[in-house]
py3Dmol code that shows the C-alpha trace and the ligand (Angstrom):
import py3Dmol

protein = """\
ATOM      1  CA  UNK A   1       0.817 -17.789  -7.676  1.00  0.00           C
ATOM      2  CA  UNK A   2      -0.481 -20.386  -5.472  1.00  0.00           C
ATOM      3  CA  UNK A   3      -2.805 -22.928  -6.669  1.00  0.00           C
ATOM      4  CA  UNK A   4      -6.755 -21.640  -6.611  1.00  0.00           C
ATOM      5  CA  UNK A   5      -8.169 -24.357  -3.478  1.00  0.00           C
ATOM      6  CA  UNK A   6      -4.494 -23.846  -1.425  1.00  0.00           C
ATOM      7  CA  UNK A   7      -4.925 -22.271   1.450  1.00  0.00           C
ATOM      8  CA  UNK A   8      -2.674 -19.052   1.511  1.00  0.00           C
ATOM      9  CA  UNK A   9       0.141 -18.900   3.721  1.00  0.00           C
ATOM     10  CA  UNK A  10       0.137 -16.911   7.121  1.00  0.00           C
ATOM     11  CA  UNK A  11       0.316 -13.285   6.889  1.00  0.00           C
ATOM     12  CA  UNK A  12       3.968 -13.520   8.543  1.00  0.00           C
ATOM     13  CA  UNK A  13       6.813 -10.806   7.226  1.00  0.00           C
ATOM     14  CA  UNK A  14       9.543 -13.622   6.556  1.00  0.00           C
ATOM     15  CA  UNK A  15      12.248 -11.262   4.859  1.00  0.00           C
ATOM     16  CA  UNK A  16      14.771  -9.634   6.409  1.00  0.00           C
ATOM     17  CA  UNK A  17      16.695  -5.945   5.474  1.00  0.00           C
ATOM     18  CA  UNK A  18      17.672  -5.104   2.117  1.00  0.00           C
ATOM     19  CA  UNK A  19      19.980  -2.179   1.239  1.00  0.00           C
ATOM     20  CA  UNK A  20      18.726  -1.028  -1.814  1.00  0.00           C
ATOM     21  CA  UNK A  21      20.030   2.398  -1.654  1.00  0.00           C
ATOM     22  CA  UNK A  22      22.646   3.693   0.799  1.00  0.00           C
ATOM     23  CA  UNK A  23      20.659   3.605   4.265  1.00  0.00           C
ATOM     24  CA  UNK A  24      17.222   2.826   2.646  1.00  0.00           C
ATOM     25  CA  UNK A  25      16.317  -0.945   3.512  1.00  0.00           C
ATOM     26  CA  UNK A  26      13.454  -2.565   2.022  1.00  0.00           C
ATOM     27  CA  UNK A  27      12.125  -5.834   4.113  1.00  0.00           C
ATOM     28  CA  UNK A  28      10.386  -7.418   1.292  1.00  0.00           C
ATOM     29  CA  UNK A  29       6.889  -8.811   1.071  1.00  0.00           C
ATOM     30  CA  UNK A  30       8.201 -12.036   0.031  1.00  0.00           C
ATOM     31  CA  UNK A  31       4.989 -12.217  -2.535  1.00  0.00           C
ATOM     32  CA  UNK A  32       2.733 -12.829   0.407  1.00  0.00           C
ATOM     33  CA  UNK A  33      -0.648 -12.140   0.913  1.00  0.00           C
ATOM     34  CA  UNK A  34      -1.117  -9.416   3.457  1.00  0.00           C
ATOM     35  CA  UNK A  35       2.220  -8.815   3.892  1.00  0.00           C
ATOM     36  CA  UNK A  36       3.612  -5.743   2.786  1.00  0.00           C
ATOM     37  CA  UNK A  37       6.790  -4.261   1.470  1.00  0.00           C
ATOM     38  CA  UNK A  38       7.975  -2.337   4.752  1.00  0.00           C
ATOM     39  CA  UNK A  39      11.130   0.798   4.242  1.00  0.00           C
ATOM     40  CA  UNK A  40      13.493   1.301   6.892  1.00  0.00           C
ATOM     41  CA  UNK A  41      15.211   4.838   6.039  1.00  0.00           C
ATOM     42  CA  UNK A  42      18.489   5.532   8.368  1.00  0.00           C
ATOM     43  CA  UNK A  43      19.189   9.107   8.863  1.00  0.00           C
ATOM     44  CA  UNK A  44      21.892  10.388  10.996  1.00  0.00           C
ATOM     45  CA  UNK A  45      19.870  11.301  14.103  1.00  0.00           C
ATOM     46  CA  UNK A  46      16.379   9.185  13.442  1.00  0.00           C
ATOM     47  CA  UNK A  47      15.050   5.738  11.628  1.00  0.00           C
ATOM     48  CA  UNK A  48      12.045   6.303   9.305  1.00  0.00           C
ATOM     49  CA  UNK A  49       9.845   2.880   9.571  1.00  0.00           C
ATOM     50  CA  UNK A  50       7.372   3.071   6.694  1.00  0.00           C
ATOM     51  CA  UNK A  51       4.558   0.559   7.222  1.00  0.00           C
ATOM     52  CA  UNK A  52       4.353  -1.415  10.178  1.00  0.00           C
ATOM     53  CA  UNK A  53       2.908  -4.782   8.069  1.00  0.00           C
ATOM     54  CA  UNK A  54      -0.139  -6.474   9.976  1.00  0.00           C
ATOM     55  CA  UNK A  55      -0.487  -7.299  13.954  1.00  0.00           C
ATOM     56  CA  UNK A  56       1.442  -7.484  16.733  1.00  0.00           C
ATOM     57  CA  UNK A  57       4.352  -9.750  16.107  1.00  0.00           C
ATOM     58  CA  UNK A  58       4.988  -8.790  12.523  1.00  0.00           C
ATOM     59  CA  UNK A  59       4.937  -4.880  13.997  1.00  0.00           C
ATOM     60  CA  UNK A  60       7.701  -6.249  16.803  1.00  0.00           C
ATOM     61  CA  UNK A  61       9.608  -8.160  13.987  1.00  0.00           C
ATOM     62  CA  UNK A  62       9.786  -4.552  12.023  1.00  0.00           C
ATOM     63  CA  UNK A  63      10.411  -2.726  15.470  1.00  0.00           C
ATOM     64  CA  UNK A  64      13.536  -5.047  15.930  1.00  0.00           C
ATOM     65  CA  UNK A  65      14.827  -4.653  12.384  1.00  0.00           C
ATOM     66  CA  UNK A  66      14.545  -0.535  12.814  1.00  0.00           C
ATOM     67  CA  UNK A  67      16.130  -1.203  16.036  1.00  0.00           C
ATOM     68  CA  UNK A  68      19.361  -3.083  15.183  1.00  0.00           C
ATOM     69  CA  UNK A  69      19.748  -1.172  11.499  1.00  0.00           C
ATOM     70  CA  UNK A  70      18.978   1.994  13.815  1.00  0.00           C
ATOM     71  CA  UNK A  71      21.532   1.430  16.971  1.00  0.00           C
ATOM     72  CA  UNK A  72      19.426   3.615  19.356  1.00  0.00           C
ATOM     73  CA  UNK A  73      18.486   6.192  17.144  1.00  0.00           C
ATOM     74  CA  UNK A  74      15.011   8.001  17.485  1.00  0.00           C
ATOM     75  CA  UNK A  75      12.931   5.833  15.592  1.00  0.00           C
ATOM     76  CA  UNK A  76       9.758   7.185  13.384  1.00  0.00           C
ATOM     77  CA  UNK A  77       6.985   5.540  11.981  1.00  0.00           C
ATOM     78  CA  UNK A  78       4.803   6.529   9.063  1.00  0.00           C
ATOM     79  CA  UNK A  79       2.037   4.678   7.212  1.00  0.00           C
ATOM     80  CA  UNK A  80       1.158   4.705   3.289  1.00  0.00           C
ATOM     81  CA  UNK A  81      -2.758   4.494   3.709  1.00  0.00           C
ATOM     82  CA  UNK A  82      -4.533   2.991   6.803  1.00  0.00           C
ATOM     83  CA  UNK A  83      -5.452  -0.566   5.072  1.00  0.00           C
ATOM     84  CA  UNK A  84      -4.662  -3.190   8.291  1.00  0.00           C
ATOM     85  CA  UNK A  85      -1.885  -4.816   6.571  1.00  0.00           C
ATOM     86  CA  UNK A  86       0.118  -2.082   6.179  1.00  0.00           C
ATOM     87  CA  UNK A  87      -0.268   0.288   9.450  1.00  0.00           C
ATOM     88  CA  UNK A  88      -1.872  -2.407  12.280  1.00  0.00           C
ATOM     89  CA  UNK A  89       1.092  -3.022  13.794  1.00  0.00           C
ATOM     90  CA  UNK A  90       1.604   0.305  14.614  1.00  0.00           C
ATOM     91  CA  UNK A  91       0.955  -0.255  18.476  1.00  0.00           C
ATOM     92  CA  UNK A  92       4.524  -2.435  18.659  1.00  0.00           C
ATOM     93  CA  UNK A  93       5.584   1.614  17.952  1.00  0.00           C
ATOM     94  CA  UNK A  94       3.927   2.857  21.107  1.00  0.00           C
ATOM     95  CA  UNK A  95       7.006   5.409  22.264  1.00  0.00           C
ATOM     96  CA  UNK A  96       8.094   6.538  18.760  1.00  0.00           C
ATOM     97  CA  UNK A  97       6.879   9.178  17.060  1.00  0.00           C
ATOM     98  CA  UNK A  98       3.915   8.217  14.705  1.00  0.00           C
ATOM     99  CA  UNK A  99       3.424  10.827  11.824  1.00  0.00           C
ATOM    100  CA  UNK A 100      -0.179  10.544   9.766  1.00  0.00           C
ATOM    101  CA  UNK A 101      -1.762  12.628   7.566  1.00  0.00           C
ATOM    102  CA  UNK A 102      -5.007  14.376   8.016  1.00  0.00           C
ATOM    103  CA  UNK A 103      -7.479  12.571   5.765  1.00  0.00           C
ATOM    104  CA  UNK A 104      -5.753   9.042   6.834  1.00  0.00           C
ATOM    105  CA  UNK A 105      -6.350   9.850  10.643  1.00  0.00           C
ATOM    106  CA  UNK A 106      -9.896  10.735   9.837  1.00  0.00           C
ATOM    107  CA  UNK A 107     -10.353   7.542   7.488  1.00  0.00           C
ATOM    108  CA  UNK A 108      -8.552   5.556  10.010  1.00  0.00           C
ATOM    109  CA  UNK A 109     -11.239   6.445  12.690  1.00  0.00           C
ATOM    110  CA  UNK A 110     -14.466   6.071  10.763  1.00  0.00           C
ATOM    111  CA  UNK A 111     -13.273   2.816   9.252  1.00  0.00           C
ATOM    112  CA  UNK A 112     -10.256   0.940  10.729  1.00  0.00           C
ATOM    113  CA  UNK A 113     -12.431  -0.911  13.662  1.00  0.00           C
ATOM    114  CA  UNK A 114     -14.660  -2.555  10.545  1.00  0.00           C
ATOM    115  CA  UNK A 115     -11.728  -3.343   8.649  1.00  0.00           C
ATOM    116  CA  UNK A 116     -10.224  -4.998  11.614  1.00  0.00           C
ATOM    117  CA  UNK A 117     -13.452  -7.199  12.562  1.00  0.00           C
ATOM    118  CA  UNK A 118     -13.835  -7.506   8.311  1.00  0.00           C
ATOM    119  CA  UNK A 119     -10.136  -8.842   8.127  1.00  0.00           C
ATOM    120  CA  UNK A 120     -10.626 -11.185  10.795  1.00  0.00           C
ATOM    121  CA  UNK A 121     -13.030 -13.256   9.017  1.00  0.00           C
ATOM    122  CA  UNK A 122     -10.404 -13.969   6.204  1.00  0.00           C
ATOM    123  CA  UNK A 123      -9.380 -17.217   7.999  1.00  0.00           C
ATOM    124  CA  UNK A 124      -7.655 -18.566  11.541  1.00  0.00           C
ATOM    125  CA  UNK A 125      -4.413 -17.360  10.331  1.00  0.00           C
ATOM    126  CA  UNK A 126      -5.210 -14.168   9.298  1.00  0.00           C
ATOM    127  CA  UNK A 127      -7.141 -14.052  12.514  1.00  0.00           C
ATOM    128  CA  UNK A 128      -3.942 -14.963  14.823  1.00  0.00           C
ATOM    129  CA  UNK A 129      -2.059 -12.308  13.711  1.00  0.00           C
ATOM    130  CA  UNK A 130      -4.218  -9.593  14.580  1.00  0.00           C
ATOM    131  CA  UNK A 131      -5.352 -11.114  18.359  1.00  0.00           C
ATOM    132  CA  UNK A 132      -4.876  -7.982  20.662  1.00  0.00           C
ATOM    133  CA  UNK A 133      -4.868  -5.416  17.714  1.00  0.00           C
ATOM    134  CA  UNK A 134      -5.701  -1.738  19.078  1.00  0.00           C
ATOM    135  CA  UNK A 135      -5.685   0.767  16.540  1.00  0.00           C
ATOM    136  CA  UNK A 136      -2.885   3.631  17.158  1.00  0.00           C
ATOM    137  CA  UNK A 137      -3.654   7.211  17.379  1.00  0.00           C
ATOM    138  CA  UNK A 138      -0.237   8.845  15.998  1.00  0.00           C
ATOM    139  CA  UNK A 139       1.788  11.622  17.502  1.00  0.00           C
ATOM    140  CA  UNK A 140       2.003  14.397  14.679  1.00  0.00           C
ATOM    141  CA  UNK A 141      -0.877  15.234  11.987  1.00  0.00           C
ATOM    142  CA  UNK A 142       0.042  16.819   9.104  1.00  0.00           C
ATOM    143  CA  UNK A 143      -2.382  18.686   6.699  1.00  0.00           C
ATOM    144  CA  UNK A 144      -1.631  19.639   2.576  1.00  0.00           C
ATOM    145  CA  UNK A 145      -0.019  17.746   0.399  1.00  0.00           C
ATOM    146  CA  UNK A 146       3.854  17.641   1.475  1.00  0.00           C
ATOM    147  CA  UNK A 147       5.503  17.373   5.207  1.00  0.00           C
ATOM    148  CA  UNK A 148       9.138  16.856   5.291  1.00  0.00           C
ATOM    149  CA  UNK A 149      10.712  14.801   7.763  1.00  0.00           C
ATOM    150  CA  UNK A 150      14.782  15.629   9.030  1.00  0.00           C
ATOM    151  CA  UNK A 151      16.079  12.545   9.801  1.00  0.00           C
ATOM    152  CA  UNK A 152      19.202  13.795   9.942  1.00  0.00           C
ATOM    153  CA  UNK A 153      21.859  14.590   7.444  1.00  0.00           C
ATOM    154  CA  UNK A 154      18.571  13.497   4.980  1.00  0.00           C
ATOM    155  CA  UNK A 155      15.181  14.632   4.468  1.00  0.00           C
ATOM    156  CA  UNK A 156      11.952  12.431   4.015  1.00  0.00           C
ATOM    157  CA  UNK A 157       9.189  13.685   2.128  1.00  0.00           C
ATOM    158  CA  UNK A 158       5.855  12.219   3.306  1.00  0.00           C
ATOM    159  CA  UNK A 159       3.425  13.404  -0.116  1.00  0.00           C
ATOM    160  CA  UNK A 160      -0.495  12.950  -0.420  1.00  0.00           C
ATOM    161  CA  UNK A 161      -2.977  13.635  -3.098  1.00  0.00           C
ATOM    162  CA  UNK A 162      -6.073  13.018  -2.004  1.00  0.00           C
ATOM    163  CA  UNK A 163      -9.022  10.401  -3.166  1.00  0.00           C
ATOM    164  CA  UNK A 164      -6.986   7.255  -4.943  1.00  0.00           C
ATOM    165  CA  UNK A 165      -6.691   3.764  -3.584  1.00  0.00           C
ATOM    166  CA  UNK A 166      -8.059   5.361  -0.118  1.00  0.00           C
ATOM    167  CA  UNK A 167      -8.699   8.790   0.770  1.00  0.00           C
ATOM    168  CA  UNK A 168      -5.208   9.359   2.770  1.00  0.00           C
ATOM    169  CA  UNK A 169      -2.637   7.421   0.755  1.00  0.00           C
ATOM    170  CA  UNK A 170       0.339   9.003   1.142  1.00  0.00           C
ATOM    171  CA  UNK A 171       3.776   7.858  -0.356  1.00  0.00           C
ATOM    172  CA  UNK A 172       7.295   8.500   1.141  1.00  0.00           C
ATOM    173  CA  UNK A 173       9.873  10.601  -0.931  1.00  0.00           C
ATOM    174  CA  UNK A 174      13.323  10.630  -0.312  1.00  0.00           C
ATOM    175  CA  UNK A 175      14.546  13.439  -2.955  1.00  0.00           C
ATOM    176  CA  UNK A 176      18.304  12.863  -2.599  1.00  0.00           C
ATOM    177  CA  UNK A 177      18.293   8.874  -3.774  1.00  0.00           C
ATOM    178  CA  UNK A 178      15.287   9.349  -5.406  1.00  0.00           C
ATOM    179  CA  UNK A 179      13.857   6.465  -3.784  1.00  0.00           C
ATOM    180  CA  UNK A 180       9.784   6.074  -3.444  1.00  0.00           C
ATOM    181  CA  UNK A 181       7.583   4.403  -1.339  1.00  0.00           C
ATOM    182  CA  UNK A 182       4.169   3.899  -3.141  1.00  0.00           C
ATOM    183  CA  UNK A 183       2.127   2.095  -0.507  1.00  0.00           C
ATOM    184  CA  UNK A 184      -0.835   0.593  -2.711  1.00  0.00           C
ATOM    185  CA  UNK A 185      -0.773   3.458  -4.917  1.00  0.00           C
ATOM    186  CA  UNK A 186       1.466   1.061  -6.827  1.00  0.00           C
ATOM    187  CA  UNK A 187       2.073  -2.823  -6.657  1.00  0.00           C
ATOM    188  CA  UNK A 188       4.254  -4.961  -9.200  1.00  0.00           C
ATOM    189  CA  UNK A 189       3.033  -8.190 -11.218  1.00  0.00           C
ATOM    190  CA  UNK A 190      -0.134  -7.725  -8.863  1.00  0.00           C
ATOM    191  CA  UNK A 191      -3.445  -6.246  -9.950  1.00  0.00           C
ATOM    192  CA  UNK A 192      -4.102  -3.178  -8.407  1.00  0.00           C
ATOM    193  CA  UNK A 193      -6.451  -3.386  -4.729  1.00  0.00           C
ATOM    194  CA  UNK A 194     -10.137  -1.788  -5.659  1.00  0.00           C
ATOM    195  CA  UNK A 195     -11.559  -1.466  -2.611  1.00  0.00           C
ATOM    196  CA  UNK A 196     -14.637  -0.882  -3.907  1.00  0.00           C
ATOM    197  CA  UNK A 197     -17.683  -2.656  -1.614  1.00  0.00           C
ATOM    198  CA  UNK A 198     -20.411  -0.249  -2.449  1.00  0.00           C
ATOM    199  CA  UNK A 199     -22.974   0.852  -0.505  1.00  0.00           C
ATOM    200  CA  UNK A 200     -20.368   0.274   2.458  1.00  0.00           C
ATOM    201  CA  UNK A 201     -17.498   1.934   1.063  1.00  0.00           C
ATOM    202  CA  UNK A 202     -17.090   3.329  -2.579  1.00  0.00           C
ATOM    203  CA  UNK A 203     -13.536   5.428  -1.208  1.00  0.00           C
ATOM    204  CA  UNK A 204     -11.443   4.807  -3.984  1.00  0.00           C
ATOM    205  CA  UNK A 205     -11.513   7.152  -7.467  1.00  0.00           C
ATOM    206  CA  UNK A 206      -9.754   5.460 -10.253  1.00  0.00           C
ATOM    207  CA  UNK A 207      -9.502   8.131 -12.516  1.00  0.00           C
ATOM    208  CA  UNK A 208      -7.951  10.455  -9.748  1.00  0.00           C
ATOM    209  CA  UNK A 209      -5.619   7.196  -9.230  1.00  0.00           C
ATOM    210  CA  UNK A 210      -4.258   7.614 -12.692  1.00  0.00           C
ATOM    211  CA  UNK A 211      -3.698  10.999 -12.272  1.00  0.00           C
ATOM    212  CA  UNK A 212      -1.566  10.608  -8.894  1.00  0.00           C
ATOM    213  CA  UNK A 213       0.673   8.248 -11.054  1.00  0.00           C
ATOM    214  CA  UNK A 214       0.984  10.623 -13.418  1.00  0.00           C
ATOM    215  CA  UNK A 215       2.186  12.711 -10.493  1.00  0.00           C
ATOM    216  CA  UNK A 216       4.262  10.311  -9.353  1.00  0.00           C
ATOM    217  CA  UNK A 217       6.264   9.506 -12.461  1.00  0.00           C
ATOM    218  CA  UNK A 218       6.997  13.268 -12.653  1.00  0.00           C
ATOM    219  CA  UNK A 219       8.997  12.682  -9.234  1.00  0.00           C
ATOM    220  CA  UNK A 220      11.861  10.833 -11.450  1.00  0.00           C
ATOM    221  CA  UNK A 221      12.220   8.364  -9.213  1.00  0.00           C
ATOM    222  CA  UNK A 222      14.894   6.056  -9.510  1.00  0.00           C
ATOM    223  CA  UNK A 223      13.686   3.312  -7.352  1.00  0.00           C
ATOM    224  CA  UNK A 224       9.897   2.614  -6.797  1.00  0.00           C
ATOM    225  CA  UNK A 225       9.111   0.061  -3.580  1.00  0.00           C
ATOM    226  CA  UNK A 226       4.935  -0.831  -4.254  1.00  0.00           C
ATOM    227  CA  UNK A 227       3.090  -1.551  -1.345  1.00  0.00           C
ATOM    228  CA  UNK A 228       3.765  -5.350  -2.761  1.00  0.00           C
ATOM    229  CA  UNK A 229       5.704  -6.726  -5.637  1.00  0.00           C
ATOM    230  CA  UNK A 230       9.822  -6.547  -6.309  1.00  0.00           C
ATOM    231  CA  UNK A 231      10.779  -2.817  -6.014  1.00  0.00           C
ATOM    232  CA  UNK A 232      12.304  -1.948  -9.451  1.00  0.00           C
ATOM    233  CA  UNK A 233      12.379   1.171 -11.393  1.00  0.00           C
ATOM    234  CA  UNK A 234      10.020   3.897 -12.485  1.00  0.00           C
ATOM    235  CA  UNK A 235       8.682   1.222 -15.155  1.00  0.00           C
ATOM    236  CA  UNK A 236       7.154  -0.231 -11.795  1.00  0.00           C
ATOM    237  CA  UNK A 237       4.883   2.885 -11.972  1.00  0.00           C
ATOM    238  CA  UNK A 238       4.025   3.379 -15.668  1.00  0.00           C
ATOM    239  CA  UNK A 239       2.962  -0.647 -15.618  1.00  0.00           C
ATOM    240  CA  UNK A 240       0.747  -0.045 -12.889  1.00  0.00           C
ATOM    241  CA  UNK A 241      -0.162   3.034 -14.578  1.00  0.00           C
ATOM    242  CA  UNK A 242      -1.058   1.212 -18.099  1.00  0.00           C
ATOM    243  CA  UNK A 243      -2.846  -1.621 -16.642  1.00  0.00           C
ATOM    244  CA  UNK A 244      -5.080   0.927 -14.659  1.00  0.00           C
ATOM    245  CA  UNK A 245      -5.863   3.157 -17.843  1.00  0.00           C
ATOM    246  CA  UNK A 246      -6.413  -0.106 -19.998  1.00  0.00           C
ATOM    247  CA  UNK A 247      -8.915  -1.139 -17.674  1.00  0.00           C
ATOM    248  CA  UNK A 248     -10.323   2.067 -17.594  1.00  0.00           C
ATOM    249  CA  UNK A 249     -10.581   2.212 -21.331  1.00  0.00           C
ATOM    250  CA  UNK A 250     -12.186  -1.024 -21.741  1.00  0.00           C
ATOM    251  CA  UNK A 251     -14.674  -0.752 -19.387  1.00  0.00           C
ATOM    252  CA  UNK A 252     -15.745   2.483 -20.752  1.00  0.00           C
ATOM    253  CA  UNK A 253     -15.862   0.852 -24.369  1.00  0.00           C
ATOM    254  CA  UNK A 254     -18.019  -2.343 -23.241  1.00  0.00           C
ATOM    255  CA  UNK A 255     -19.918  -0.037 -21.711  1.00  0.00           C
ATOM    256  CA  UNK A 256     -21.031   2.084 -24.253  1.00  0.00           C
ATOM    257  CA  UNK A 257     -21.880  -0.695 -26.657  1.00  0.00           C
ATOM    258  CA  UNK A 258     -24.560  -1.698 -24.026  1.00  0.00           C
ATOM    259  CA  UNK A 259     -23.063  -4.522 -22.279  1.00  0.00           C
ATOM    260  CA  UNK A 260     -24.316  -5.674 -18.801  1.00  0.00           C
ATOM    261  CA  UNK A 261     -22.084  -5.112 -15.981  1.00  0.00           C
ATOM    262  CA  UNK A 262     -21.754  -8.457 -15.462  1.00  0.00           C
ATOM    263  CA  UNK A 263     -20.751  -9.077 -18.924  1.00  0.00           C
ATOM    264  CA  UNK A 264     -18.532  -6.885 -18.848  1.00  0.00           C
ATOM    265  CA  UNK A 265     -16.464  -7.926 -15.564  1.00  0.00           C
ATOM    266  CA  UNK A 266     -16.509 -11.370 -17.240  1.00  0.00           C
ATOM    267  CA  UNK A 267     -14.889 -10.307 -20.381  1.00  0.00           C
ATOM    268  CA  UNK A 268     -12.416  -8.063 -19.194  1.00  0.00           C
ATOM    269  CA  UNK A 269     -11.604 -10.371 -15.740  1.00  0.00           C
ATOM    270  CA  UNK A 270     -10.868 -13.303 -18.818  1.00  0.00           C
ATOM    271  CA  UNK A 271      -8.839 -10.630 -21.184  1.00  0.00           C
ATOM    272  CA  UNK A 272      -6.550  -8.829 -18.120  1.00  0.00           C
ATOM    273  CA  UNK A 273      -5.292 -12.691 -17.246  1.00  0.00           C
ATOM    274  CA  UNK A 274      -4.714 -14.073 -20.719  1.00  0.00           C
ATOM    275  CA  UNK A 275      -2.127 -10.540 -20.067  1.00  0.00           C
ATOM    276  CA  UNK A 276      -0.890 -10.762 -17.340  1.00  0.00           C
ATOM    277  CA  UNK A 277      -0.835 -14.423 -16.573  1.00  0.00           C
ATOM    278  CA  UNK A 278       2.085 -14.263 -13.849  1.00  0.00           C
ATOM    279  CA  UNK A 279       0.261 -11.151 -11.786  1.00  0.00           C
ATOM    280  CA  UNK A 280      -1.136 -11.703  -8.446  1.00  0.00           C
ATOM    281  CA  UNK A 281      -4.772 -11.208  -7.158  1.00  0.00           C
ATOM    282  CA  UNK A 282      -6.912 -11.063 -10.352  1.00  0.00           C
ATOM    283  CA  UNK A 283      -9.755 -10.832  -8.025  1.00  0.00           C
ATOM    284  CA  UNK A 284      -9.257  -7.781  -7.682  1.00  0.00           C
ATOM    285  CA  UNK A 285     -10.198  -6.799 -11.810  1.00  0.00           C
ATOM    286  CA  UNK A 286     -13.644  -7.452 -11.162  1.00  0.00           C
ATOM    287  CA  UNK A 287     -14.079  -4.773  -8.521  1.00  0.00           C
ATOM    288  CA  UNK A 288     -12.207  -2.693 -10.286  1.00  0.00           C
ATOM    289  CA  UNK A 289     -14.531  -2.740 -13.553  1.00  0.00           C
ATOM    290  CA  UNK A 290     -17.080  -2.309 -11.219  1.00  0.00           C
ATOM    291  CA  UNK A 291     -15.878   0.691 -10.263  1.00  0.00           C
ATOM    292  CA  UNK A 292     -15.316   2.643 -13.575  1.00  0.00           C
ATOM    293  CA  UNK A 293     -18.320   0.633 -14.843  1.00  0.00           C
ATOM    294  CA  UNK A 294     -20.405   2.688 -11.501  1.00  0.00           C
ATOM    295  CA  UNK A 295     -18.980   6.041 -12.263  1.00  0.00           C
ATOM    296  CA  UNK A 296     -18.331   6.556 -15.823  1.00  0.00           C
TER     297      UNK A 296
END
"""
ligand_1 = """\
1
ZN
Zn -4.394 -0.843 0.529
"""
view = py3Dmol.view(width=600, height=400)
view.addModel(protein, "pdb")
view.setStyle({"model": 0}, {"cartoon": {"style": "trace"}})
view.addModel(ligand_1, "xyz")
view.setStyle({"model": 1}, {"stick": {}})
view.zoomTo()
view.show()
């Protein structure tokens, strides 16, 4: 973790490919600050991109990874949850074929322009990478809860279950590894993202979060990639899963005895980073007592 009054570094993807199952590449987030954990999924006849990380040249640095590991294969792009650091390079994908679900289109319209103009105030650097940003209608919109993708000789499983971190998160399944792609559904030694900025937006439900874990864990999976941390394995998802509930829990119990909101966000900010002292972003526990503080 860097040092409170240092700036953070440029949201630049610096890794490169990593195999982590046979075909299934992983360019790591490198423990950067708006830079996700991107998949690159090689089927015989198509490359599944999952997550685009955040403005033009990171999108063109993914596009060129797909394109080498990929050696002219139809490429595909798909995108967790339509937070800009994960899907707003999506316009480096112009001639593929982008694949959305329904709820993330929708929230994608009503919201991406203001998280665009929001995410440009977060500094000059942050601000560089998204100079010419257009926000990406995709190709294919799929409704429910499952769409399978054949790659080729392997099937992708795009899943979503409603309300959670966003409204359209949506994680990527591949059911022969067992390898999943959480998006922000899941992160690892990082506090989970409450984007909780009432009365602007209040789209995230923390107890349906929990529940999608649940959901999750009952995949099996046998590698987990989080929108950001070290892919590991399905402890990666019952961590994130424990940390949610115990905030939950203790929010609920400060509550009751009458404590101020503010009281209580100081207390449990103080108690989740005497736990978790080597997890990234505690400034995210405050918004998320907030939120169970709001609505239970
Ligand atoms: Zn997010």
């Amino acid at each position: 973790m860097s040092e409170p009054d240092a700036p953070p570094p440029p949201p630049v993807v610096g890794g490169v490919p990593r195999e982590i199952a046979d075909g299934v590449y992983v360019v790591p987030d490198g423990r950067v600050p708006l830079v996700p954990n991107v998949g690159i999924v090689l089927g015989e006849d198509k490359v599944l991109v999952v997550d685009t990380a955040m403005g033009r040249a990171n999108g063109a640095r993914i596009r060129g990874f797909a394109e080498e590991l990929g050696g002219g294969r139809e490429l595909m792009v798909t995108i967790t949850h339509f937070h800009p650091e994960h899907g707003f390079g999506a316009q480096e994908f112009g001639d593929s074929t982008i694949v959305y679900n329904r709820t993330q289109l929708d929230e994608l319209r009503e919201k991406g322009s203001g998280y665009l103009e929001m995410f440009r105030t977060f500094g000059d650097t942050v601000a560089a990478e998204l100079e010419g940003v257009e926000l990406v209608e995709p190709d294919d919109v799929y409704d429910g809860g499952l769409h399978e993708l054949d790659l080729g000789g392997r099937t992708a499983e795009l899943r979503t279950y409603g309300l959670a971190h966003t409204r359209g998160d949506q994680v990527v399944f591949l059911p022969d590894e067992r390898v999943l792609f959480t998006g922000d559904l899941v992160e690892e030694r990082c506090f989970a993202i409450f984007p909780y900025f009432p009365p602007d937006d209040v789209d995230v439900d923390g107890d349906k979060w929990i529940a999608v874990l649940e959901q999750l864990e009952a995949l099996e999976p046998l590698i987990v990639v989080p929108g950001h941390g070290d892919a590991g394995g399905a402890s990666v998802i019952s961590d994130a899963r424990a940390y949610l509930t115990l905030l939950r829990d203790e929010t609920q119990r400060l509550k009751s005895g009458g404590a101020t909101i503010d009281a209580v966000v100081e207390e449990i900010d103080a108690s989740m980073r005497a736990l978790h002292p080597d997890w990234a972003q505690p400034e995210w526990i405050g918004f998320g007592v907030r939120h169970f503080y709001d609505t239970h």
